[in-house]
PyMOL Python script that loads the backbone (N, CA, C, O; Angstrom):
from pymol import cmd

cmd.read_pdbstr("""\
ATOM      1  N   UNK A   1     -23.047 -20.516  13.491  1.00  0.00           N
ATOM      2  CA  UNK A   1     -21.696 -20.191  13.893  1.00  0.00           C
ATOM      3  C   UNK A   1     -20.688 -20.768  12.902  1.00  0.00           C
ATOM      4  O   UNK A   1     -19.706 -20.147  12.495  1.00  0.00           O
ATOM      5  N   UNK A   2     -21.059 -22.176  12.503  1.00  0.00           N
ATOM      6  CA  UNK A   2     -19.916 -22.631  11.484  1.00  0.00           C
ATOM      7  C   UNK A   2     -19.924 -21.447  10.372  1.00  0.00           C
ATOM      8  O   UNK A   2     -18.903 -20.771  10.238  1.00  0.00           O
ATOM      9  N   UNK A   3     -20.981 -21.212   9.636  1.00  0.00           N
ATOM     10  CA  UNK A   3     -21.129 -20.158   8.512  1.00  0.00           C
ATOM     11  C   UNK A   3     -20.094 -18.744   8.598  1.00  0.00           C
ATOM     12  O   UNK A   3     -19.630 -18.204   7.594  1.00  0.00           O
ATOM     13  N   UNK A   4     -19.831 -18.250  10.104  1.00  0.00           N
ATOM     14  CA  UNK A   4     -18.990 -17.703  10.518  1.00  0.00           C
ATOM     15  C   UNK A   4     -17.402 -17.873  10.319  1.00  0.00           C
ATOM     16  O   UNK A   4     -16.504 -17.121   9.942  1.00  0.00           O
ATOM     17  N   UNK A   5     -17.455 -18.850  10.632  1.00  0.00           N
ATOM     18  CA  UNK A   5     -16.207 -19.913  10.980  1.00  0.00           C
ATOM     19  C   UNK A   5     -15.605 -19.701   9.263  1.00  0.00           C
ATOM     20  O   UNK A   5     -14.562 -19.124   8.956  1.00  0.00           O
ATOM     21  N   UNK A   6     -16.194 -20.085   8.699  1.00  0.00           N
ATOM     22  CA  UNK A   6     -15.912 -20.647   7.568  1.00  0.00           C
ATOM     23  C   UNK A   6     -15.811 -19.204   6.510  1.00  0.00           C
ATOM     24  O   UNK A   6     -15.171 -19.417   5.481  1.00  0.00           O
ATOM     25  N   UNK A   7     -16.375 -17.778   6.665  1.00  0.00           N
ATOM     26  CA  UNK A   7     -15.784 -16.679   6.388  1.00  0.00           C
ATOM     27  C   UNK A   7     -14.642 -16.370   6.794  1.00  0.00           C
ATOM     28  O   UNK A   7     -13.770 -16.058   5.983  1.00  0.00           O
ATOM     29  N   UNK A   8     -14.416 -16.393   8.108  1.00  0.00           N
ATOM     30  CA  UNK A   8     -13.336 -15.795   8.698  1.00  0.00           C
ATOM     31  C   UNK A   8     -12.016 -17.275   8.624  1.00  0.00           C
ATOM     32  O   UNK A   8     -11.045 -17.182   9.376  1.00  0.00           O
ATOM     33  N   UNK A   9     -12.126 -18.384   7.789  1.00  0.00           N
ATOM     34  CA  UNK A   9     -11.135 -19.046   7.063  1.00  0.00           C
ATOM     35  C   UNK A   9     -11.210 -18.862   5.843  1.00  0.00           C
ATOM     36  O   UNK A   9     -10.277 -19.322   5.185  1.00  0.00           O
ATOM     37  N   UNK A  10     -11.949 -18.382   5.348  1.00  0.00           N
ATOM     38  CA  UNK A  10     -11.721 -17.670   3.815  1.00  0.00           C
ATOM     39  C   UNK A  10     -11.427 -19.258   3.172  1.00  0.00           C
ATOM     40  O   UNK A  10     -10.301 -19.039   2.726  1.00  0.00           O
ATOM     41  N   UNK A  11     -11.596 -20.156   2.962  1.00  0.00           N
ATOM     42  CA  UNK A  11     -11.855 -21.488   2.020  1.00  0.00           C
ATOM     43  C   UNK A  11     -10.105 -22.013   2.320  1.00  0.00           C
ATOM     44  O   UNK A  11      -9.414 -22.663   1.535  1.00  0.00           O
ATOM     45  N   UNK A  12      -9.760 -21.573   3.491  1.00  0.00           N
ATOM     46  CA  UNK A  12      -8.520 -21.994   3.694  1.00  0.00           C
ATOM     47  C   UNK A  12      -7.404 -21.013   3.290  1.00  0.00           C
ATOM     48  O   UNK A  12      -6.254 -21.453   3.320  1.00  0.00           O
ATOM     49  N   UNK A  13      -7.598 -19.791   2.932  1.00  0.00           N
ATOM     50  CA  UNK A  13      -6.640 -19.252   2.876  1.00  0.00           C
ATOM     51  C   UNK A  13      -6.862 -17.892   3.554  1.00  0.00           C
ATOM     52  O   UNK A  13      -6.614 -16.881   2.896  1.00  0.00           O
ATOM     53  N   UNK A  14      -7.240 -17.797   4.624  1.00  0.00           N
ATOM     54  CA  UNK A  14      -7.701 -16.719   5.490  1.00  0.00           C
ATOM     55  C   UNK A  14      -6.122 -16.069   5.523  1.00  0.00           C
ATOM     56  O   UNK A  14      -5.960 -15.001   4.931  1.00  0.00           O
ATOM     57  N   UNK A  15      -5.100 -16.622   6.124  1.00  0.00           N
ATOM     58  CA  UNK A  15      -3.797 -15.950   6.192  1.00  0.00           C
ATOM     59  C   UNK A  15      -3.866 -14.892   5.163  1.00  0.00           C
ATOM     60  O   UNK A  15      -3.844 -13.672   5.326  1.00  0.00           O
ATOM     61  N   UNK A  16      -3.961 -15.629   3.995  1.00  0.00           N
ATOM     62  CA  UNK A  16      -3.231 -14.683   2.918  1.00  0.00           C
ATOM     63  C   UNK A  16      -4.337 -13.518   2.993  1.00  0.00           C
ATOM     64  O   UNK A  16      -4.062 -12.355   3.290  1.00  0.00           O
ATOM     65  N   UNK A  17      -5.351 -13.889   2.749  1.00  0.00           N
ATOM     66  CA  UNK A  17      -6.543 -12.553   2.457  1.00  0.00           C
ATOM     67  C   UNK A  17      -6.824 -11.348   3.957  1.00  0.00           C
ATOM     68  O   UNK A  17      -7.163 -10.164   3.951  1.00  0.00           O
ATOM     69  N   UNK A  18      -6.555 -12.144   4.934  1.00  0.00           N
ATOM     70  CA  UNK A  18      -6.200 -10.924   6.100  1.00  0.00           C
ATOM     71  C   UNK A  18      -5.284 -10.164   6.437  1.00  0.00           C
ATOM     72  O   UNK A  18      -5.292  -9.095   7.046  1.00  0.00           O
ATOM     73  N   UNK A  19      -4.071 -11.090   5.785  1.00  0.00           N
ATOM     74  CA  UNK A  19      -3.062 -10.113   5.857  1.00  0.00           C
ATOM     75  C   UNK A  19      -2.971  -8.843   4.430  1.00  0.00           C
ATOM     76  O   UNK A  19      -2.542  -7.693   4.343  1.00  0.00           O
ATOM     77  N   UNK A  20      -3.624  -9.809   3.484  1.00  0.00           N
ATOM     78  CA  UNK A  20      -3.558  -8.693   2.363  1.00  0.00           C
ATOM     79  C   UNK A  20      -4.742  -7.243   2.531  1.00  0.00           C
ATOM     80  O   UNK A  20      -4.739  -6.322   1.715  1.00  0.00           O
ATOM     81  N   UNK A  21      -5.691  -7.300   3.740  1.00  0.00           N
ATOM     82  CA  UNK A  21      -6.536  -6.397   4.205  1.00  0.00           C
ATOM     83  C   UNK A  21      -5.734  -5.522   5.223  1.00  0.00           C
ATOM     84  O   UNK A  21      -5.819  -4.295   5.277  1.00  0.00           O
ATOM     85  N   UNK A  22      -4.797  -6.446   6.175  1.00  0.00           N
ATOM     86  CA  UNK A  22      -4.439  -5.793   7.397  1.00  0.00           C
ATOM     87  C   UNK A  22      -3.137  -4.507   6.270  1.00  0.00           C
ATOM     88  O   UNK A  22      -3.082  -3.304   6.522  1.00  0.00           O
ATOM     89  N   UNK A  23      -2.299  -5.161   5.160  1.00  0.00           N
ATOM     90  CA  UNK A  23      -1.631  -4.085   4.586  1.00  0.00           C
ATOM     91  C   UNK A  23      -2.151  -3.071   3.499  1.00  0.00           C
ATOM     92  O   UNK A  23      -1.501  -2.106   3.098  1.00  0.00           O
ATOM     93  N   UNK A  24      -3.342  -3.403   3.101  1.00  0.00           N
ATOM     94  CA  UNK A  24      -4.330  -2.186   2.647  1.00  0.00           C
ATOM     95  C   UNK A  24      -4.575  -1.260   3.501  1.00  0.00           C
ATOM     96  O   UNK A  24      -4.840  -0.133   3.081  1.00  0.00           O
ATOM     97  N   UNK A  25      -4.548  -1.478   4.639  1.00  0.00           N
ATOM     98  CA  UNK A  25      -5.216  -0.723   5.461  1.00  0.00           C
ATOM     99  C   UNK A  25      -4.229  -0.041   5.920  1.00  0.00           C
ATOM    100  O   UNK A  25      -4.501   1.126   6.200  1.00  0.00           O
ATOM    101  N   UNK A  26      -2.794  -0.505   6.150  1.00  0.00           N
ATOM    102  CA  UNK A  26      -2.130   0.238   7.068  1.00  0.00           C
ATOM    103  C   UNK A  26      -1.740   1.369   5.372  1.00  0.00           C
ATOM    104  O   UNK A  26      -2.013   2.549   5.594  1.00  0.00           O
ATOM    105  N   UNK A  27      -1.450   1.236   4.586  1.00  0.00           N
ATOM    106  CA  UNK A  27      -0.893   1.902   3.351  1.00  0.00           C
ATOM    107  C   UNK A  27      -2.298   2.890   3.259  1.00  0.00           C
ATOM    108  O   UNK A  27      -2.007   4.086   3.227  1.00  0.00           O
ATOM    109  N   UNK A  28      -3.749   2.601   3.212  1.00  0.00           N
ATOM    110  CA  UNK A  28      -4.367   4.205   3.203  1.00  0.00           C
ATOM    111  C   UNK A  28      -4.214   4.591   4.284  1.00  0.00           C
ATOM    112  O   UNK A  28      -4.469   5.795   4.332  1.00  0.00           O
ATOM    113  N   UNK A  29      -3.839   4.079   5.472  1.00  0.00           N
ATOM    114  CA  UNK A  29      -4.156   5.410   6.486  1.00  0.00           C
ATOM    115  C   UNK A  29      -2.050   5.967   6.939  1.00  0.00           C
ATOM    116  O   UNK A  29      -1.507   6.750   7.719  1.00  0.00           O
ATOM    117  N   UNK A  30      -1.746   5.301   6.231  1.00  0.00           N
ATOM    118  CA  UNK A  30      -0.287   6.613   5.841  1.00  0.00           C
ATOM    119  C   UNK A  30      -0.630   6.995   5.157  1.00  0.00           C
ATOM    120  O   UNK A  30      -0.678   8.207   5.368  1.00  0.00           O
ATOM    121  N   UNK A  31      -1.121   6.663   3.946  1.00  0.00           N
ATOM    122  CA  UNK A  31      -1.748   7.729   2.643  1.00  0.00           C
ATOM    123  C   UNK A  31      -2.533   9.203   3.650  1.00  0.00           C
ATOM    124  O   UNK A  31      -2.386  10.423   3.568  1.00  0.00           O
ATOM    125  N   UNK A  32      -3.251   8.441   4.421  1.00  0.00           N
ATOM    126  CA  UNK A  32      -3.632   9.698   5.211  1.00  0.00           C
ATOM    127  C   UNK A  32      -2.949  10.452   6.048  1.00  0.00           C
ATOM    128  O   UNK A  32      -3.278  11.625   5.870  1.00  0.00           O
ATOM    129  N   UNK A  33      -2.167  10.346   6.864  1.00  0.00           N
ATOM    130  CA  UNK A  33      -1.317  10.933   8.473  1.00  0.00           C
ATOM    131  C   UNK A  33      -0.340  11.541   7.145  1.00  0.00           C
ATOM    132  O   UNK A  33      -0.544  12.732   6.910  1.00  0.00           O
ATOM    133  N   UNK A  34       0.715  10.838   6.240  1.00  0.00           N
ATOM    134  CA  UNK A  34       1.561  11.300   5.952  1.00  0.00           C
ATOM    135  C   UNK A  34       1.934  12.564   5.220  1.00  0.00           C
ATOM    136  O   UNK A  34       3.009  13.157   5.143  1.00  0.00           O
ATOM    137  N   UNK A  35       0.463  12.872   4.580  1.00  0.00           N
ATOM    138  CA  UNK A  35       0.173  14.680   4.128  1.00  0.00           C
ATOM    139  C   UNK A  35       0.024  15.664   5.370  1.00  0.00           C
ATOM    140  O   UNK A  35       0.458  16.816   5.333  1.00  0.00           O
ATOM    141  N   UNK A  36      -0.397  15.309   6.084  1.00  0.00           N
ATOM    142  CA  UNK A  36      -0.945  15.224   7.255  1.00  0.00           C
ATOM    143  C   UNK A  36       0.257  16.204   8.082  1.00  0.00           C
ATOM    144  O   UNK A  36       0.254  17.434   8.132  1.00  0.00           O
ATOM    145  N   UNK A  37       1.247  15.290   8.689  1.00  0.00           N
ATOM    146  CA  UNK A  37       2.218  15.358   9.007  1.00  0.00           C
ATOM    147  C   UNK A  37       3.064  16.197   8.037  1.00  0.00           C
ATOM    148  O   UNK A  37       3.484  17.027   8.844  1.00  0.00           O
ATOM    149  N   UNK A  38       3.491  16.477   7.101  1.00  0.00           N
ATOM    150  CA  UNK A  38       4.629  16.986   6.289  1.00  0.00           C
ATOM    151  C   UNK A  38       3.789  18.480   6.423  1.00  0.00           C
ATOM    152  O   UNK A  38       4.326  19.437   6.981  1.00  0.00           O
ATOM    153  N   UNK A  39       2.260  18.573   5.785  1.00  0.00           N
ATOM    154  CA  UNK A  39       1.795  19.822   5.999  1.00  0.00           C
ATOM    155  C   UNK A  39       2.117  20.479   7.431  1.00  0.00           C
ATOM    156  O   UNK A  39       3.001  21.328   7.545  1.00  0.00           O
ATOM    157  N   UNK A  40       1.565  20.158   8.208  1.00  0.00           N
ATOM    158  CA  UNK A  40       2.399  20.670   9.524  1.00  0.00           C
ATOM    159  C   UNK A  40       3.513  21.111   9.567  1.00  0.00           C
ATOM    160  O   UNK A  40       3.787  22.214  10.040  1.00  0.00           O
ATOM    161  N   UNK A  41       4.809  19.843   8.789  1.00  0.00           N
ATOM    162  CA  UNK A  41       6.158  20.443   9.772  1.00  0.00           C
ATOM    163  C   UNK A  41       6.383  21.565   8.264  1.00  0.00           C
ATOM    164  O   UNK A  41       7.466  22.135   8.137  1.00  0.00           O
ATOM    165  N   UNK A  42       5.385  21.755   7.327  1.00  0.00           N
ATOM    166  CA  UNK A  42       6.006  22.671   6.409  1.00  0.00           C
ATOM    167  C   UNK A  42       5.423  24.174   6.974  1.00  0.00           C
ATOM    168  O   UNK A  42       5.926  25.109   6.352  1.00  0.00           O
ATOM    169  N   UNK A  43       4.777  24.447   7.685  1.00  0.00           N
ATOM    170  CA  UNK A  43       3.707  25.510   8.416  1.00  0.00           C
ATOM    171  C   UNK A  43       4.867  25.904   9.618  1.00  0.00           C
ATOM    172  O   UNK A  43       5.085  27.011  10.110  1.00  0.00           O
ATOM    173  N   UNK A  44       5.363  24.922   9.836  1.00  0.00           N
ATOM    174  CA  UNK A  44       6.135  24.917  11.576  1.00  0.00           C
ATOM    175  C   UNK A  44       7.276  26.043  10.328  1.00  0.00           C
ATOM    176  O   UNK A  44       7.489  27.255  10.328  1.00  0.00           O
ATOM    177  N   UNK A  45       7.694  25.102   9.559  1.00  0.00           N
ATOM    178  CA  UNK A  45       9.532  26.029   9.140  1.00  0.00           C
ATOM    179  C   UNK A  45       8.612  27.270   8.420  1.00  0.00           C
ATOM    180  O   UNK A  45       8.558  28.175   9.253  1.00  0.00           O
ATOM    181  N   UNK A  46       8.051  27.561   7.491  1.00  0.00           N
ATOM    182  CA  UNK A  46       7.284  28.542   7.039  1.00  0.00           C
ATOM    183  C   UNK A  46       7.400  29.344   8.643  1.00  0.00           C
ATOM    184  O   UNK A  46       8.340  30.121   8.812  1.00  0.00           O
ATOM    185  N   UNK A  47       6.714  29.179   9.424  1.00  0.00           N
ATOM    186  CA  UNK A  47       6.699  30.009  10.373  1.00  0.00           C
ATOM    187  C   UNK A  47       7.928  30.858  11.327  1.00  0.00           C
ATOM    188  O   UNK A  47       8.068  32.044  11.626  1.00  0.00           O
ATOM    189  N   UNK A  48       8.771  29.527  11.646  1.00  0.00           N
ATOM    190  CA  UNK A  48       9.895  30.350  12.019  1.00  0.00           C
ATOM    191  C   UNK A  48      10.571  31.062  11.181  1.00  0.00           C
ATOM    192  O   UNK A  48      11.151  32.107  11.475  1.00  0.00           O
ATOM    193  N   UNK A  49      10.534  30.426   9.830  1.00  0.00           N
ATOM    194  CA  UNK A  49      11.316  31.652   8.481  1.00  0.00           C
ATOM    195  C   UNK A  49      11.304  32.670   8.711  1.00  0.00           C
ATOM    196  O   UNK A  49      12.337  33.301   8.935  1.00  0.00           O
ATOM    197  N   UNK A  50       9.358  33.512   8.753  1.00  0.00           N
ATOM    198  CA  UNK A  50       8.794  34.016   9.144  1.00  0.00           C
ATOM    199  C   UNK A  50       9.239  35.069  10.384  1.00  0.00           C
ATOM    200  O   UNK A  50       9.507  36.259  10.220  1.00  0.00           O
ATOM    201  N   UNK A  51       9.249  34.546  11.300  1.00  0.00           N
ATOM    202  CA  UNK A  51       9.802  35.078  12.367  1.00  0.00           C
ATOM    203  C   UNK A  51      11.163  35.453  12.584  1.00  0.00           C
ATOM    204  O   UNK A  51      11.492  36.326  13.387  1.00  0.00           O
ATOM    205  N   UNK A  52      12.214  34.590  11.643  1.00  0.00           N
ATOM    206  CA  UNK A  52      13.623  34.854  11.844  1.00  0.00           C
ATOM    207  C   UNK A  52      13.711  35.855  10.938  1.00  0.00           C
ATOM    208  O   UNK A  52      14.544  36.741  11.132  1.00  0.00           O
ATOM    209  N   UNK A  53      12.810  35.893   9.713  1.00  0.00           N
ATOM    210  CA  UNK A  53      13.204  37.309   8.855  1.00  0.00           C
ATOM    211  C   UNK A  53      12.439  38.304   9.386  1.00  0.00           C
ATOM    212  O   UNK A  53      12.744  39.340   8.796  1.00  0.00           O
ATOM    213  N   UNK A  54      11.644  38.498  10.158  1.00  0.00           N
ATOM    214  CA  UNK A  54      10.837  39.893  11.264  1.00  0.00           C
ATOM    215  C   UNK A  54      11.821  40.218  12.528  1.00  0.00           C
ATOM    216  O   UNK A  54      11.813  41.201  13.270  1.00  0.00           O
ATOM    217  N   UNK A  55      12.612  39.151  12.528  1.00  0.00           N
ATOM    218  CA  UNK A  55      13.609  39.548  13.544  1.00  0.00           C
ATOM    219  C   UNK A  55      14.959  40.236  13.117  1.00  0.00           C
ATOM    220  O   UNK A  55      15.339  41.365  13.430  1.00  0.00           O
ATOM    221  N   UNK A  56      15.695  39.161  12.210  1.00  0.00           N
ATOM    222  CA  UNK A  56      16.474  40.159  10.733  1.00  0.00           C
ATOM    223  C   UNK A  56      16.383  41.484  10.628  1.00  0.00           C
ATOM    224  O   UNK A  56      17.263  42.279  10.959  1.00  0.00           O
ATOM    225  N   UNK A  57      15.241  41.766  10.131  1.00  0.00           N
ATOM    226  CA  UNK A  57      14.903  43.083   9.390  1.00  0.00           C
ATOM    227  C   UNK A  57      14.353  44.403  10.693  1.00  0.00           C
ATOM    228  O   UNK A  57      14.425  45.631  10.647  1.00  0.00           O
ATOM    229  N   UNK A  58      13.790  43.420  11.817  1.00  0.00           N
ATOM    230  CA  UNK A  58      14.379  44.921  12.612  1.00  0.00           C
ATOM    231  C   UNK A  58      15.394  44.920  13.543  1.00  0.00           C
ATOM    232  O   UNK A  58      15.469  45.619  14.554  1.00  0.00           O
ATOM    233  N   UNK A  59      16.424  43.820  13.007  1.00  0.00           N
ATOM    234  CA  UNK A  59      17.846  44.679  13.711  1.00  0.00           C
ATOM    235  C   UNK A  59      18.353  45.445  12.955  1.00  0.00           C
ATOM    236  O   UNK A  59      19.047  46.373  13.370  1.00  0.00           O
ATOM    237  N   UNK A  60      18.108  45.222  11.593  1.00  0.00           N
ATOM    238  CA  UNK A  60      19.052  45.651  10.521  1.00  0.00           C
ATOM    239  C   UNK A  60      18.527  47.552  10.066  1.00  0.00           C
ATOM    240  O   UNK A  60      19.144  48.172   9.200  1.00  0.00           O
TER     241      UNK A  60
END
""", "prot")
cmd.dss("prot")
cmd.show_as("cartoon", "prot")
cmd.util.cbc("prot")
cmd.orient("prot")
């Protein structure tokens, strides 16, 4: 268990090296959601475009 102990204090500087994991981590997984997300809301306006110029063109 000490052998444990003594990873998860990282030789005394566990702070720094978990937090420098906990913000790796949050930065790839926006790297991930944030294509993610923009693709979507670009599909959403693409679409109503879409629809507002099929609506346009047969009033006109």
């Amino acid at each position: 268990m000490d052998a444990f102990y003594e990873f998860l204090n990282m030789g005394g500087y566990a702070f720094y090296v978990w937090t420098s994991y906990a913000t790796a981590a949050v930065v790839l997984i926006a790297n991930l959601i944030a294509p993610m997300r923009l693709r979507r809301k670009l599909l959403l306006d693409l679409n109503r475009k879409a629809r507002r110029e099929l609506r346009n063109d047969a009033q006109a």
